[in-house]
C-alpha positions as CSV (number, residue, x, y, z in Angstrom):
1,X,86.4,123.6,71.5
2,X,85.8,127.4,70.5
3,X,82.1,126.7,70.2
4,X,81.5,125.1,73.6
5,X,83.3,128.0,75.3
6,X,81.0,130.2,73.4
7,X,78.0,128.1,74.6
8,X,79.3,128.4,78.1
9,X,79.8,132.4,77.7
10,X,76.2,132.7,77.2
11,X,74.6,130.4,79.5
12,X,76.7,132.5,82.0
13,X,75.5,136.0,80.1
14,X,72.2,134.8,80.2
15,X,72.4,133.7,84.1
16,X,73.8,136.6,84.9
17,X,71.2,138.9,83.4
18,X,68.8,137.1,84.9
19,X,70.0,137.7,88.6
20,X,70.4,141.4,87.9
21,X,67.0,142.0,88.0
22,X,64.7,140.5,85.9
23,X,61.4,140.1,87.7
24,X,58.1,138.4,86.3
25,X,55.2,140.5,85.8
26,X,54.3,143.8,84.8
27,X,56.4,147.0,86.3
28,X,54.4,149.3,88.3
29,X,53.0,152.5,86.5
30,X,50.8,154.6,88.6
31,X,47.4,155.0,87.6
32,X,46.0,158.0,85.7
33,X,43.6,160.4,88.2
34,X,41.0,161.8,86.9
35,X,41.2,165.3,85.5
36,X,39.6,168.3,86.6
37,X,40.1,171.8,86.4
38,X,38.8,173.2,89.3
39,X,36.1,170.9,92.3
40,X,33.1,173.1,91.2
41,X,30.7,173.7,88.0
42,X,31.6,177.0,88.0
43,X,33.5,180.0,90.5
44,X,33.1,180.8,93.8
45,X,31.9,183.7,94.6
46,X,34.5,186.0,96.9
47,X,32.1,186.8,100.1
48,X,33.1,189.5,102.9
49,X,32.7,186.9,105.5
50,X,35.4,184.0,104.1
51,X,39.4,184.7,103.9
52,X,40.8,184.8,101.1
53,X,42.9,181.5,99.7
54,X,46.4,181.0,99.5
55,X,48.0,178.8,97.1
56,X,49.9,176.9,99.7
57,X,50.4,173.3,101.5
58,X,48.4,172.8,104.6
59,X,50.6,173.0,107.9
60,X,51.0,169.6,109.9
61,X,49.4,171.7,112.6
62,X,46.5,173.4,110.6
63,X,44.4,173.5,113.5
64,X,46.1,176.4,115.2
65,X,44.8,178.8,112.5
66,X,41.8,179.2,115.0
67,X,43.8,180.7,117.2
68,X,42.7,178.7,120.3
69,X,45.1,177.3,122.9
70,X,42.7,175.3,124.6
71,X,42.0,173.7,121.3
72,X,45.4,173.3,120.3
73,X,45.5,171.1,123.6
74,X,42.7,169.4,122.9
75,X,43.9,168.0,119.7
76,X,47.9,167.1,121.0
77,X,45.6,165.3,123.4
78,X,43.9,163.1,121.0
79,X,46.8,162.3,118.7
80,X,49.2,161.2,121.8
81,X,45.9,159.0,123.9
82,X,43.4,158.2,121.2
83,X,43.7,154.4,121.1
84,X,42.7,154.3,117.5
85,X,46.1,156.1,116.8
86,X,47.8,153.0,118.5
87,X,46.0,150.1,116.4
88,X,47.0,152.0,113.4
89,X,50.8,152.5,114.4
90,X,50.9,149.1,115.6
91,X,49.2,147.6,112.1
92,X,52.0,149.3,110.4
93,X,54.9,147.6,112.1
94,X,53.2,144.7,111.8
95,X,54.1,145.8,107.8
96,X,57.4,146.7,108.2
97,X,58.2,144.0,110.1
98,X,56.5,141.9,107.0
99,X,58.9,143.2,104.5
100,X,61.7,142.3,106.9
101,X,60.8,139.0,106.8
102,X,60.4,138.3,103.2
103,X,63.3,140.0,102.9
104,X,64.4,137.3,104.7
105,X,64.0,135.2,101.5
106,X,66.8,136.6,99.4
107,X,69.2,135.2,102.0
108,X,70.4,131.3,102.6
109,X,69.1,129.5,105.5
110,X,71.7,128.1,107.8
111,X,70.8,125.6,110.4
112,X,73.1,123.5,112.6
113,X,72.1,119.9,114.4
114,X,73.5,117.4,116.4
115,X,72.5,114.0,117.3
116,X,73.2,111.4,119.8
117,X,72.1,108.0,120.6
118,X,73.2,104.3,121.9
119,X,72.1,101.3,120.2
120,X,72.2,98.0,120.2
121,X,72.0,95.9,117.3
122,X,71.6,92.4,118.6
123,X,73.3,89.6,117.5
124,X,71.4,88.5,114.2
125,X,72.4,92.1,112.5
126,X,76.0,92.7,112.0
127,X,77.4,96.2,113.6
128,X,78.1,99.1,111.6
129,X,81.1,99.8,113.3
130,X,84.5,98.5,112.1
131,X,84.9,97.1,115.9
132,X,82.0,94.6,115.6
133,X,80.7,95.6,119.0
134,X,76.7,95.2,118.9
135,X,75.8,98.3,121.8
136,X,77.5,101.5,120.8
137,X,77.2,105.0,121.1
138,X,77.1,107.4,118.1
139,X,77.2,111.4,117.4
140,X,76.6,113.0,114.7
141,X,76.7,116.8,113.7
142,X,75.9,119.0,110.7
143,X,75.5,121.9,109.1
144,X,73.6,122.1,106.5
145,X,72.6,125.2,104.1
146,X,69.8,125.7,101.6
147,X,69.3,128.9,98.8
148,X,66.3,129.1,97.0
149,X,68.1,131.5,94.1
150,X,65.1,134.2,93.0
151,X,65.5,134.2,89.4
152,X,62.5,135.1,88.3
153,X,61.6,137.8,91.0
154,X,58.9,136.3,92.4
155,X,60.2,137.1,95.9
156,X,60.8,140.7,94.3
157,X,57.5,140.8,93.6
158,X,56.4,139.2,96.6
159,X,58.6,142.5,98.9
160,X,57.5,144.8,96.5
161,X,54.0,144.0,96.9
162,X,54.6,144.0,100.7
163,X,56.3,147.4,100.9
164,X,53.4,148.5,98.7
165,X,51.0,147.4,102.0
166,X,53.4,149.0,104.3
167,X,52.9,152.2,102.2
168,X,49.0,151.9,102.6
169,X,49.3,151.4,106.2
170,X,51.0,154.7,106.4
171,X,48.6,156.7,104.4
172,X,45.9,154.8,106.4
173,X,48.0,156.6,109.8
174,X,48.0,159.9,108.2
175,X,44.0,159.6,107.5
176,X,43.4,158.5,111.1
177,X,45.4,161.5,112.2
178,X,43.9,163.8,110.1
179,X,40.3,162.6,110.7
180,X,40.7,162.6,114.4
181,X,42.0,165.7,114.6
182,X,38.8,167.4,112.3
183,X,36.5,165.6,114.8
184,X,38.3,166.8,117.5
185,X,38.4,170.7,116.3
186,X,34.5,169.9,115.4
187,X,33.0,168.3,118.6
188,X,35.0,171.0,120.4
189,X,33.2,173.6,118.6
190,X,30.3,172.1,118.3
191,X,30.0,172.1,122.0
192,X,30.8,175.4,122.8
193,X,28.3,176.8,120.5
194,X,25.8,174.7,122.0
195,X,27.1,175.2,125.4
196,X,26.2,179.1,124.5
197,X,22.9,178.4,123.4
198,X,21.9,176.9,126.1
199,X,22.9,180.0,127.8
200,X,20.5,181.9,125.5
201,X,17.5,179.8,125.6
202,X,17.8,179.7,129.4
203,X,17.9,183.4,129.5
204,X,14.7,183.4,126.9
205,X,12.9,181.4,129.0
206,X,13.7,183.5,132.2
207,X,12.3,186.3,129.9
208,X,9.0,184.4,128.8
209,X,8.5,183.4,132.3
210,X,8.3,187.6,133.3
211,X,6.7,188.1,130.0
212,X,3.5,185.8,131.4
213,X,3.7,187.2,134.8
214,X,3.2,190.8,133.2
215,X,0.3,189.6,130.8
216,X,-1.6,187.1,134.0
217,X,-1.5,190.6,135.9
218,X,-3.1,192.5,133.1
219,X,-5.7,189.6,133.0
220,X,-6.2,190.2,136.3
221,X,-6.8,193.9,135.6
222,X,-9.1,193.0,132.8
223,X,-6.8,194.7,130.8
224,X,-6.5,191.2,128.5
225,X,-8.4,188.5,128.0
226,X,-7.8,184.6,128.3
227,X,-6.5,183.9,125.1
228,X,-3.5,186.3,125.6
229,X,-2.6,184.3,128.4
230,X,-2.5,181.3,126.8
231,X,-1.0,182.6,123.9
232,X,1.6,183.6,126.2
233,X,2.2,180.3,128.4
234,X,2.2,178.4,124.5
235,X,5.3,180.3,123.6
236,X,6.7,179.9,127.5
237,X,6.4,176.1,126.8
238,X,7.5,176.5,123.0
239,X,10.7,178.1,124.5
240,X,11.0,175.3,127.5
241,X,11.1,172.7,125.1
242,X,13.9,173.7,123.2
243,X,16.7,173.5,125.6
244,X,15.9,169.7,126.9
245,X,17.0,169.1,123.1
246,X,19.8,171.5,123.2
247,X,21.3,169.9,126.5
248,X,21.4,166.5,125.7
249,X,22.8,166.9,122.0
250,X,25.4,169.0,124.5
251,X,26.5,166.3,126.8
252,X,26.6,163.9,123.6
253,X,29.0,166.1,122.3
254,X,30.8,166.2,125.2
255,X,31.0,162.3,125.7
256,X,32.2,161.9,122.0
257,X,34.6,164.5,122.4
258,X,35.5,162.6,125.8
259,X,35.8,159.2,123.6
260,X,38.4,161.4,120.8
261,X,40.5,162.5,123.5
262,X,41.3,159.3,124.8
263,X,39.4,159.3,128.0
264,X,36.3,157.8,129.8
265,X,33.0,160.1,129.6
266,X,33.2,160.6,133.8
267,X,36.5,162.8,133.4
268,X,36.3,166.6,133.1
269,X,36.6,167.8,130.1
270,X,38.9,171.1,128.9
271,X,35.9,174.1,128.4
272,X,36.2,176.1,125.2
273,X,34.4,179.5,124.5
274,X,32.9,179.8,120.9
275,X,33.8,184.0,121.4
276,X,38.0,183.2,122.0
277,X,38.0,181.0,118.5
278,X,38.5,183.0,115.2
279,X,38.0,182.5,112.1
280,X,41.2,181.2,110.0
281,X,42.9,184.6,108.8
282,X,43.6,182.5,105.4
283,X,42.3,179.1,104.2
284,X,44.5,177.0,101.6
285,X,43.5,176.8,98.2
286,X,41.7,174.1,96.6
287,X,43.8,172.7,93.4
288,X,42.4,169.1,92.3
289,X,46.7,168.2,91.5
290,X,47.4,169.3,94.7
291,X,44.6,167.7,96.5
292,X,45.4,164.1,94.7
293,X,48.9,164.3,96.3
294,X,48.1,165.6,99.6
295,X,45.1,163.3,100.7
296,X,46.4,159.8,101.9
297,X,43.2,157.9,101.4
298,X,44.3,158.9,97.4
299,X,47.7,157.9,98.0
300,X,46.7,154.3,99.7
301,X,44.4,154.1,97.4
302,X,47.6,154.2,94.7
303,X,50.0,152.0,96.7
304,X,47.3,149.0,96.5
305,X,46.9,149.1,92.9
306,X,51.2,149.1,93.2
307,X,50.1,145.8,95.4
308,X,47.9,144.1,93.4
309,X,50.3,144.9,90.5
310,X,53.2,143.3,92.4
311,X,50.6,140.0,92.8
312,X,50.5,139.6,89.0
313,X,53.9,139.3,89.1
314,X,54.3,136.6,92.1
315,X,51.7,134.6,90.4
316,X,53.5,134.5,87.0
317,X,56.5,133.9,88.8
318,X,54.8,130.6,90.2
319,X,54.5,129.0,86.9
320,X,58.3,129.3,86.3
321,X,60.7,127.1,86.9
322,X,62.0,127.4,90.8
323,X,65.2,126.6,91.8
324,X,66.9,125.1,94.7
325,X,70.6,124.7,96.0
326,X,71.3,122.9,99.2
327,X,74.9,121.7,101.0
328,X,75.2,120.1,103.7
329,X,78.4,119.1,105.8
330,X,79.0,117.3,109.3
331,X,80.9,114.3,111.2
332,X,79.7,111.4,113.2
333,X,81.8,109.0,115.5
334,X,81.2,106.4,118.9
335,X,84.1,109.1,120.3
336,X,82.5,112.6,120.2
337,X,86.3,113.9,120.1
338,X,86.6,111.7,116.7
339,X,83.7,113.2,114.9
340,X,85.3,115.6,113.1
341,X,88.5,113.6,112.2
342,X,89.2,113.0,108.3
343,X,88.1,109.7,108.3
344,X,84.4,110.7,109.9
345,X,83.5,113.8,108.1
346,X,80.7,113.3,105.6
347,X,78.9,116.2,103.0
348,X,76.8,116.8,100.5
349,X,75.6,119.1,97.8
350,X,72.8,119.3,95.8
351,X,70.7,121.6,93.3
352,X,67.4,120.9,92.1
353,X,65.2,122.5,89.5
354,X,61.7,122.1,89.4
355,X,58.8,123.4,86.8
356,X,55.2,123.0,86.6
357,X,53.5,121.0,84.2
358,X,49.9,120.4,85.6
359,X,48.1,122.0,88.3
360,X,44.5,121.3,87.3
361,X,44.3,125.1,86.4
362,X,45.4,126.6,89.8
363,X,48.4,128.6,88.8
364,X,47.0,130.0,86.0
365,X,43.5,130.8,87.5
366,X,45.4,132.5,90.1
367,X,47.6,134.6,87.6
368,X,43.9,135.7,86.3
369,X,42.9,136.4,90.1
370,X,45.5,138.4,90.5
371,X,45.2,140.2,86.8
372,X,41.1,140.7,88.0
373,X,42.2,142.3,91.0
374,X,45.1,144.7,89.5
375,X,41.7,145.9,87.2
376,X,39.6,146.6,90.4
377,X,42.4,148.4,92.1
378,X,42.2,150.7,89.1
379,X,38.7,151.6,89.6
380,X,39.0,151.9,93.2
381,X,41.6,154.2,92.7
382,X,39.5,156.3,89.8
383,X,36.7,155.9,92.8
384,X,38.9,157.3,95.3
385,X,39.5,160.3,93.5
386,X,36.4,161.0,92.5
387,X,35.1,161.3,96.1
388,X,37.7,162.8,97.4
389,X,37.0,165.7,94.7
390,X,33.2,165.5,95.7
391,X,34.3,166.1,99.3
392,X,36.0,169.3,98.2
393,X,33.4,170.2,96.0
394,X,30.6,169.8,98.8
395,X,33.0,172.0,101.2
396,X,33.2,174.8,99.0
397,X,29.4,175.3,98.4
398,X,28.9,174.6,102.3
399,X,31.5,177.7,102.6
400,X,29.4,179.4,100.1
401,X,26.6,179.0,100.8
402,X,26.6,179.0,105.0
403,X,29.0,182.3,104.6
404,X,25.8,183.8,103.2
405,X,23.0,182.8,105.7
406,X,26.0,184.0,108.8
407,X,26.2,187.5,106.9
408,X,22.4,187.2,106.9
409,X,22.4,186.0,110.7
410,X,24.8,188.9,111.7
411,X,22.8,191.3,110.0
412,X,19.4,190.4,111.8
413,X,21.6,189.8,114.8
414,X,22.0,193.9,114.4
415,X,18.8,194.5,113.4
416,X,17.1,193.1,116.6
417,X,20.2,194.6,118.6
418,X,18.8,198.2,117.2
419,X,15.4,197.2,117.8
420,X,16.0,196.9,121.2
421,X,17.5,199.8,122.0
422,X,14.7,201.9,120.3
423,X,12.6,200.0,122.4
424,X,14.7,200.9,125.7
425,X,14.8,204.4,124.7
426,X,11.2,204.5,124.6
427,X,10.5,202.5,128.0
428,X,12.9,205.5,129.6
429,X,10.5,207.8,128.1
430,X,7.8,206.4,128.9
431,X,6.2,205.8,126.0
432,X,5.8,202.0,126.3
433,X,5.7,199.8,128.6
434,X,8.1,196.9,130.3
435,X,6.4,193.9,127.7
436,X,7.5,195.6,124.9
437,X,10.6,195.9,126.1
438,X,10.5,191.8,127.3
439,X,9.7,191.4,123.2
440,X,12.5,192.9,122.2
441,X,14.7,191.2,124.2
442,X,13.5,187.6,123.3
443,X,13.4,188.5,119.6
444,X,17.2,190.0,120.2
445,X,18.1,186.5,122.0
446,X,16.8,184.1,119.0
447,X,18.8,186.2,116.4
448,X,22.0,185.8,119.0
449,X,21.0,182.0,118.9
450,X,20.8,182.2,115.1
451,X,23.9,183.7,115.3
452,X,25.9,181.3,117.3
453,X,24.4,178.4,115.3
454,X,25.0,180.1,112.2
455,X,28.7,180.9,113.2
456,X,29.5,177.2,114.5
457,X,27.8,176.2,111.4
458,X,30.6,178.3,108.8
459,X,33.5,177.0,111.7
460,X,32.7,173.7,110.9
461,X,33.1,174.5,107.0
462,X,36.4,175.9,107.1
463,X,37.4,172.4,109.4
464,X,35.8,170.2,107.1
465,X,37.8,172.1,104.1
466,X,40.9,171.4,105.9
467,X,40.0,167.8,106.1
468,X,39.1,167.3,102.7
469,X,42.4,168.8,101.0
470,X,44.3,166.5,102.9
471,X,45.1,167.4,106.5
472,X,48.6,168.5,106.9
473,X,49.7,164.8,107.9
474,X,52.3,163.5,105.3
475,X,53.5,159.8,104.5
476,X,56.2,158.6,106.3
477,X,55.5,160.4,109.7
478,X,54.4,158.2,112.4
């Protein structure tokens, strides 16, 4: 007697520890990044034209640093109408709404019929009814209730993995966000540098235009010969052909910052000046920890290897046993006030238990499946890191590098401004003449072109930095 209680105690120890929590598969362990010191091979060099870094998060709202209103617009613009923003909010409550169904799972089912019907047996079959009558009426109704107990976690694993997909769906959000807001800040820009070059070459062109005027009359005077006026009219059209270029990679900017904001390319557009952006005062330091946990294509990258990890475990769990309890309980009677009378009620219960034997391979082929794609999850994830530190490390030579040739733009900018001025100085005295003076002015244009492209160029640095470090956008922000 002592030994079957015994028995019984553990069959109900060992029940019970398996319905605290005991889930096939492996746990999730997150994956080891890759480790790196610092993005480049060896220190950036501190140059006059960058600010200095701070060891700090990005703001959410990073792209106010420029100190732009009209861009700050522009962006809040593009986050609230960009329709790319609402595919990605509505894929992730397609994923919450996923985990609310399986969820679903851990519950019993519950479902209530009724049934009604006449019949009539004939005469050769004998009535089922005590009365003997052969046409009758009859109604039934039940309820009946099924539980599918999950004792080996496989719908655990099955919510877990799902949660895991609602996680990447968010970090997917934040990327969107983050990446339409960098193309947004750089099409804006981008256009109003090109928006002043145009400007420039327009004005360079006015000046070639007077510049062969000048030389066809000192042809005319026999002063020059042929060859300087064609000389001249070369460099006219040298000059012309430059700003077809310059307008049309203008309006394309325009109609992909159109597209970004949410609206058709016929709408005006907001108008930005290049002069009323500055530079960021301070740009946010780049630490390859820090980068890892801020950049969400990292972190999605991390919650599908927690997915394909939660896989393993659902397809172990299909080659355990699975379990199955079911009741049921309902009347039936010819008088539908009868049906639930104690002579007329009727139920049922049940429990089942069912474990595989042969499958021709397919549930352990699958457990291999899913074990394959746990290992390429891995790599992605290794992969993921990887570029994401070569995006930093490409950003912060760009800064380098482009910070350089704008100190080297600004300085021939000045150089040209004070070779102009010489140049006025002397047409006042009258020690040269007006074309000298047109020379000057074109040569002082170009290096204000060089300038603006040079200055858009290093903008577009500090924007792609931002990017690359993450964004701003956190998890869990939709």
């Amino acid at each position: 007697m002592m030994k079957t209680k015994n028995t019984t105690n553990s069959l109900l120890a060992l029940l019970t520890l398996v319905l605290a929590g005991c889930a096939a598969g492996p746990d999730f362990v997150a994956p080891t990044p890759p480790s790196a010191n610092r993005f480049t091979r060896e220190a950036m060099p501190q140059i006059e034209t960058q600010p200095s870094a701070i060891n700090t998060s990005i703001n959410r709202d990073w792209w106010t640093a420029y100190g732009s209103p009209e861009l700050n617009q522009m962006v809040e613009r593009a986050l609230a109408n960009n329709p790319t923003i609402e595919v990605a909010l509505a894929n992730l409550k397609i994923a919450q709404e996923s985990v609310t169904a399986q969820r679903g799972f851990f519950y019993p089912t519950i479902q209530a019929g009724f049934n009604a019907s006449q019949q009539n047996v004939g005469q050769s079959l004998s009535s089922p009814l005590a009365s003997g009558a052969a046409i009758y009426s009859f109604q039934s109704a039940q309820l009946s209730i099924g539980f599918v107990p999950d004792l080996f976690g496989g719908n655990r694993r099955q919510v877990e993995g799902l949660l895991a997909n609602q996680e990447i769906q968010t970090y997917q959000l934040d990327a969107l966000r983050i990446t339409l807001a960098s193309n947004v800040v750089a099409a804006a820009l981008q256009d109003a540098s090109l928006k002043e070059q145009v400007r420039l070459v327009e004005q360079a062109i006015a000046l070639s235009m007077e510049q062969l005027q000048h030389i066809r009359g000192m042809y005319a005077g026999g002063y020059l010969s042929a060859f300087d006026v064609t000389q001249q009219e070369n460099a006219l059209a040298q000059v012309q052909q430059a700003l077809p270029a310059l307008q049309k990679q203008e309006q394309q900017t325009r109609n992909l910052l159109a597209v970004l904001l949410g609206q058709t390319t016929d709408q005006a557009l907001p108008s930005l000046s290049l002069d009323k952006v500055q530079l960021p005062k301070q740009l946010p330091a780049a630490i390859p920890s820090q980068t890892i946990e801020q950049r969400p294509d990292v972190r999605a990258a991390q919650a599908m290897v927690h997915a394909s990890s939660a896989q393993v475990g659902v397809a172990q769990a299909n080659r355990l046993p699975q379990f199955q309890i079911s009741a049921l309980l309902g009347g039936g009677a010819t008088n539908l006030a009868q049906m639930f009378s104690s002579d007329n009620t009727f139920w049922v219960l049940g429990a089942s238990i069912a474990q595989p034997i042969f499958s021709g391979g397919t549930l352990l082929a699958r457990k291999r499946a899913a074990e394959a794609a746990l290992d390429a999850s891995k790599a992605q994830y290794r992969s993921t890191v990887l570029t994401a530190f070569q995006n930093v490390a490409d950003t912060l030579y760009a800064l380098a590098f482009d910070a350089k040739a704008l100190e080297i733009a600004k300085a021939s900018q000045a150089a040209n401004r004070r070779t102009l001025e010489l140049t006025e100085s002397q047409l006042a005295q009258g020690y040269t003449a007006r074309p000298a003076v047109l020379i000057s002015l074109q040569a002082d244009i170009q290096s204000q072109v060089n300038y603006q492209t040079a200055y858009a160029t290093y903008l577009g640095d500090t924007v792609a930095l931002y990017q690359a470090l993450g964004g701003g956008f956190k998890s869990n922000s939709p």
